[in-house]
N, C-alpha and C positions, 0 to 999 in steps of 0.2 A: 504334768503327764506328757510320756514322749509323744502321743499320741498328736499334740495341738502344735508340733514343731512343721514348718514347710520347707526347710533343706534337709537331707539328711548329710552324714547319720546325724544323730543326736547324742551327743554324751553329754552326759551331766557335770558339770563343773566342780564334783565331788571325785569322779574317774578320770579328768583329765592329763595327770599326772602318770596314768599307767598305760599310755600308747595301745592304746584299745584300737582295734579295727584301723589298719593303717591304709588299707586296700581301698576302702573306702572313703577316709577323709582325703587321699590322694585323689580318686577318680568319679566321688558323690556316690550315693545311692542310702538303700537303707538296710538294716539286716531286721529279719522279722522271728517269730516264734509264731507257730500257727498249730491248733488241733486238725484231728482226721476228719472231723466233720466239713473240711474246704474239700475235700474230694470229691464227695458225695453233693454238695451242691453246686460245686463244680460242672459236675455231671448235669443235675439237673437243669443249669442253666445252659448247658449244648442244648438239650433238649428242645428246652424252651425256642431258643434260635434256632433250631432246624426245623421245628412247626411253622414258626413265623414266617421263615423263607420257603416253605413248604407253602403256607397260606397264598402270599405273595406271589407265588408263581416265580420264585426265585426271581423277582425285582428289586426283591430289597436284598437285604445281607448277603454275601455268598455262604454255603455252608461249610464247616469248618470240619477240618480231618480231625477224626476220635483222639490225635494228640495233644489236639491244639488247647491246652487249657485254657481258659480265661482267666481265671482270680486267682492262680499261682502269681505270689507277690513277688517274681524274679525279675532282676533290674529298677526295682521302682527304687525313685529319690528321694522318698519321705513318704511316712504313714500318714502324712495328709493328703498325698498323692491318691497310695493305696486306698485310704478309707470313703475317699472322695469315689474313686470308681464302684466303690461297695454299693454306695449310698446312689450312685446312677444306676447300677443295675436292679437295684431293690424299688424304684420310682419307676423302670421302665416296666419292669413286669410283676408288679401286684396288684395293677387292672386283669390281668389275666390270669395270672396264678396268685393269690392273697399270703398260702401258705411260703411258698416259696419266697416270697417277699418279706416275709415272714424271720424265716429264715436266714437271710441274708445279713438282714440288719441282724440277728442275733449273731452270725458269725462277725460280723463287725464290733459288735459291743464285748466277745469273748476277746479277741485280737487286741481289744483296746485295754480290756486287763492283762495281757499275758505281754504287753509290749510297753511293761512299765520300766526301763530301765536302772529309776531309780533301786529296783524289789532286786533285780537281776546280781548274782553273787558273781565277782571277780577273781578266778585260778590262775595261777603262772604254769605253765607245764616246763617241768624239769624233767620229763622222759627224756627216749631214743627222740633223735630226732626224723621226721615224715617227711619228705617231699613225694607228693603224689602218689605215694605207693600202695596201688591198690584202692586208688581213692581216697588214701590216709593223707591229709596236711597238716602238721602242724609243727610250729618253729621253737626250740629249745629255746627260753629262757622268756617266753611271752606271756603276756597274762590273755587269758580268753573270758567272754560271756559264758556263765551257766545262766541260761533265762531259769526264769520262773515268777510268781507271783505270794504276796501274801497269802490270795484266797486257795492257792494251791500249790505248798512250799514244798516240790517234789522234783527231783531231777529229769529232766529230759531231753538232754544231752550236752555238748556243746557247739558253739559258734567257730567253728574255725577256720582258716586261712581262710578259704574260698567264700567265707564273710556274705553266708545267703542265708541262713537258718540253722536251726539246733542238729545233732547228729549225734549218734549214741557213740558213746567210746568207752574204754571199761575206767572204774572208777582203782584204778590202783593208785593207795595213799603212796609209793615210792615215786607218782609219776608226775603230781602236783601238790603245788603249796597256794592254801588260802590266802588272798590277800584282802576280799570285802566280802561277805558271809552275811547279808542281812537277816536273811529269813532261818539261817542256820541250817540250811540246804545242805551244801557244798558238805558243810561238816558230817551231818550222816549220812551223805552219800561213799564219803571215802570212810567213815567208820564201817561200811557194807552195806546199809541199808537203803541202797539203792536198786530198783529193777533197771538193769544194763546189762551190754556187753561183757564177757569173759575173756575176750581174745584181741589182738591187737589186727583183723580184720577183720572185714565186712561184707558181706553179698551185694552186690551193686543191683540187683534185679531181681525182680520175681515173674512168677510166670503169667500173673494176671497184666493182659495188656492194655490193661487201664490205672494202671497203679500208677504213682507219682513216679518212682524209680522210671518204667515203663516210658512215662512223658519225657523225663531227666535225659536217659539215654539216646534218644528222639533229637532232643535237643543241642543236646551236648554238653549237660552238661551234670558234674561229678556229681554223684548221691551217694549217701550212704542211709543206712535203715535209721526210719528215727518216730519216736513216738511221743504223747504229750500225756501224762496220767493225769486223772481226774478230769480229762476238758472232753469226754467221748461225748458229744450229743445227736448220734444217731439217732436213739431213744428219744427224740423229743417230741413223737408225737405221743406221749403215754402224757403228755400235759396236759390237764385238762383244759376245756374251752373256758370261758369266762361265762357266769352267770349270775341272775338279778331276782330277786323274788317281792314280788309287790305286794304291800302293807298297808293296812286302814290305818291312817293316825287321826288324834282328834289334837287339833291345833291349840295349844297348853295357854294362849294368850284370849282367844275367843271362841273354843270349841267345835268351830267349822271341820267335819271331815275331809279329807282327802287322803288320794291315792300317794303312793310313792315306790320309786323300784328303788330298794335296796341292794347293795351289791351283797353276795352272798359268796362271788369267788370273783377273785380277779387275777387273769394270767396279766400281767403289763406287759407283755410283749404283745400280745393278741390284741391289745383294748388301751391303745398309748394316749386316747385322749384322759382315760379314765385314771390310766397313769398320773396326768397332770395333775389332776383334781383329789387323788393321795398325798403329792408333790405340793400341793397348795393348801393343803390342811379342810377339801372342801368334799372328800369323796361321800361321807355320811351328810354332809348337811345339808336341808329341808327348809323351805320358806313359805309358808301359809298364804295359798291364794288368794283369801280372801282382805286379811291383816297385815300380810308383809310380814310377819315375825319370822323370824331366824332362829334354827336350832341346829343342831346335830341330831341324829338319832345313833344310840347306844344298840347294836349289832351285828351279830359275827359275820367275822370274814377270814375267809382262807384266801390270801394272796402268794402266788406263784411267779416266782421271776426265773424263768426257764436259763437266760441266759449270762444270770448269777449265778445257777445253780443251789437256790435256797426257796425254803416255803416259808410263809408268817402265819401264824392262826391267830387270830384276835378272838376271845373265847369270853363269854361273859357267865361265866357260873361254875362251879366247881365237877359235877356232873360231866359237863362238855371239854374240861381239861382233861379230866381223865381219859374221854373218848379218844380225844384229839394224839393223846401219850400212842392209846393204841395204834391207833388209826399210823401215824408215822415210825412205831416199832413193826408194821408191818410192812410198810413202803422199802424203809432201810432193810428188813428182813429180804426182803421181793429184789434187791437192788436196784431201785430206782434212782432213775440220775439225780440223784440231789445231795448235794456237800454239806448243806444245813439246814435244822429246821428248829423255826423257834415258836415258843407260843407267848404271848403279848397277853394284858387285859383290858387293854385300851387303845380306844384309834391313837392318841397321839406316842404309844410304844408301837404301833404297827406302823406309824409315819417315819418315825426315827429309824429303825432295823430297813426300810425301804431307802432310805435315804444314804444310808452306809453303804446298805450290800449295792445298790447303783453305782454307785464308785469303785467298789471293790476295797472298800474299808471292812477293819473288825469293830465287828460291835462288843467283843471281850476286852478289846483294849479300850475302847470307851468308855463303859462303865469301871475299868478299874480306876481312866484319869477322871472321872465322875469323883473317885474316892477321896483321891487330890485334890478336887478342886472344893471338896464339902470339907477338907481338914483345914484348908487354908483358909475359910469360908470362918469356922469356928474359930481359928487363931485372933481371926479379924472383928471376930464379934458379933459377924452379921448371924450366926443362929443362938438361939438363947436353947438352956440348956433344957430340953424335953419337947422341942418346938419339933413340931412335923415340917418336912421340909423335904425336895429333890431337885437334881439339876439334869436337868433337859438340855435336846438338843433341837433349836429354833432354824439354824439353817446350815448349810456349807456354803458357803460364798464362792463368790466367781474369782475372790481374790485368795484363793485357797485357804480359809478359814474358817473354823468351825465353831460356831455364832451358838457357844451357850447360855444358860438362865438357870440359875439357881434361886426356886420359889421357895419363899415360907411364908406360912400363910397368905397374905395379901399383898406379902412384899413380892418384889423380883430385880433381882439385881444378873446385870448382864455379863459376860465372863467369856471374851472371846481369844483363841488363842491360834496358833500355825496346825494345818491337819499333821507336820512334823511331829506334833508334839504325840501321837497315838504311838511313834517309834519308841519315847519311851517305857510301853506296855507292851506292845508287840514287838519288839525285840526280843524282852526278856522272857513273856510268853513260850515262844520259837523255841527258845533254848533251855525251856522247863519239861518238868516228869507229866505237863501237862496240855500241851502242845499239839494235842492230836485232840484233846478234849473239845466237844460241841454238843452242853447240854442243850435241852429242848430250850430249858429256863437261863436267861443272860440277863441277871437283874442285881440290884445291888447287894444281895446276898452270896450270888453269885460271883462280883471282883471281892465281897471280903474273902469268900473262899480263896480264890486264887492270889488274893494279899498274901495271903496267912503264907502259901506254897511258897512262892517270890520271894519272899522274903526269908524261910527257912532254908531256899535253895542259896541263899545271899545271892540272887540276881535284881536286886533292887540298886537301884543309881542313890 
């Protein structure tokens, strides 16, 4: 992940062949992708800082002119740079403000998927050629960044000359040629089905004087209009709080009663210890105070990860799936900020879809390499034929690897492989009649379906 580099820029040793960002490897820094939600808490962090110094009696900070951004990421020398400042001002003020702090860290954790550059598709522009005109740069026969991200394969602009962030430019197929297309972006963006520009300029400014442009020209430095689709989180306080409802159990070893607060909703942005203890397979489990015994308790939960932009419902009955169907064809109807929603029938499916979407993985290209690894599983002999059997996912490792288990019955055999290996799925995904697809249900009925597509599309390797 670019994200863990501390020079910048960062190119990947897959793009270094195509003289990407020269402005920068000559004179350091970093180039970012960033949603509109930085303005807004931009904003609110001036705020924050002119109470303080307000408090203070102006001994502390001096206060800052309404231009003066703060977490505008221009000139920084790496996203460890960046994130690192995220991560101070998210400590310094959620003693005081919780939400805001809140906040911060999720615009850090959005930044940290949208600045994946491995995800990022590579253009050559064979237009006219730009110098400066009108704010336009860019040099005939160069390849540029189009950012973007698996969790949101949509164009929103590009990186050019001036090697600071994305910027809309119109997508004319005469103007560029693909040269890396992971996500299969770049390609329906020039097929037309991109939201962009029409025209070969751009309005430098608007009349709101708080606008990025506003800051840019302040500064001095060139903008152009630029947008991020699907990463708007304005709307994020329509998330709900996180809540717990407490349960009589009777301890299954010695029958001692006790209490327990069950979680019944959890935002993990709001409740990060609680996070942990999802993260560590321990959020349901219970230990008898009087016996020590150790269980899980079997319980729904609706978990919310605001700044993945996905919900989990862990649903134990047929009844409450159906609800649950409702309940999110009305969310999606209402347009609520959320990209995905899935529903589970067990803690350990609602551990694994948490475990992904934190990273900014697909859980569809999961279970289709799930498909793979139970063929090859049968080749080898480890399932006898009629045996019940699935293959789990036990961890992501720190060494980038996705640490699975193929149970049957009592057996368990381990099956670990590179997170690379999800590109074989999500590749071909991207570039299928199916690509836009985000059933509720991501199960292994679910990748046979989308085998069957894959393969009748022949985008199977």
């Amino acid at each position: 992940m670019s994200g863990s580099y501390e020079h910048g820029p960062y190119i990947p040793a897959e793009h270094e062949q195509y003289d990407l960002l020269p402005h920068c490897r000559a004179e350091g820094g970093e180039v970012f992708s960033f949603p509109s939600m930085l303005d807004d808490v931009d904003a609110r962090i001036r705020a924050w800082e002119a109470e303080r110094s307000d408090a203070e009696g102006h001994q502390g900070q001096a206060r800052r002119d309404d231009n003066d951004m703060l977490i505008m990421p221009y000139g920084m020398k790496s996203y460890a740079e960046y994130y690192g400042m995220l991560e101070r001002y998210a400590a310094d003020i959620k003693p005081d403000d919780p939400q805001l702090g809140r906040d911060i860290r999720t615009l850090e954790n959005l930044m940290k998927l949208m600045n994946v550059k491995e995800e990022w598709s590579i253009v050559r522009y064979v237009g006219e050629q730009f110098d400066e005109v009108r704010g336009l740069s860019l040099t005939k026969g160069r390849c540029y960044y189009w950012p973007c991200s698996e969790s949101c394969p949509e164009y929103e602009g590009v990186i050019d000359d001036e090697e600071f962030t994305s910027y809309l430019y119109p997508c004319d197929p005469n103007s560029w040629e693909i040269v890396l297309d992971p996500t299969g972006m770049a390609a329906r963006a020039l097929a037309g089905e991109a939201d962009t520009v029409d025209a070969w300029f751009i309005e430098e400014a608007r009349a709101d004087p708080d606008s990025l442009q506003a800051w840019a020209l302040a500064n001095g430095v060139v903008t152009k209009e630029k947008s991020a689709p699907g990463y708007e989180f304005e709307e994020a306080s329509l998330w709900r709080q996180s809540e717990r409802d407490v349960v009589v159990l009777s301890c299954p070893a010695c029958g001692t009663k006790f209490e327990f607060a069950a979680w019944t909703l959890l935002n993990v942005d709001e409740s990060p210890e609680a996070a942990e203890l999802l993260r560590d397979s321990k959020l349901s489990e219970l230990t008898c105070p009087d016996c020590g015994y150790t269980t899980s308790l079997v319980h729904p939960c609706l978990c919310l990860m605001p700044s993945q932009r996905a919900a989990i419902y862990q649903v134990d009955y047929e009844e409450m799936r159906e609800g649950c169907v409702e309940m999110f064809d009305n969310l999606k109807r209402d347009a609520f900020p959320c990209d995905r929603y899935r529903i589970v029938s067990d803690r350990h499916e609602l551990r694994e879809k948490f475990l992904l979407f934190e990273v900014g993985l697909d859980d569809r290209a999961l279970e289709c390499l799930k498909i793979g690894v139970t063929g090859q599983s049968k080749m080898d002999g480890l399932v006898p034929t009629g045996a019940e059997y699935r293959v789990v996912l036990r961890a992501i490792g720190d060494d980038g690897r996705l640490h699975l288990a193929l149970e049957v019955g009592e057996e368990s055999y381990r099956s670990d492989m590179p997170v690379e290996a999800l590109k074989l799925f999500s590749e071909p995904l991207a570039a299928s009649s199916i690509a836009t697809e985000q059933p509720y249900v991501v199960d292994r009925a679910w990748a046979e379906h989308a085998y069957d597509v894959l393969d009748a599309e022949g985008l199977l390797r």
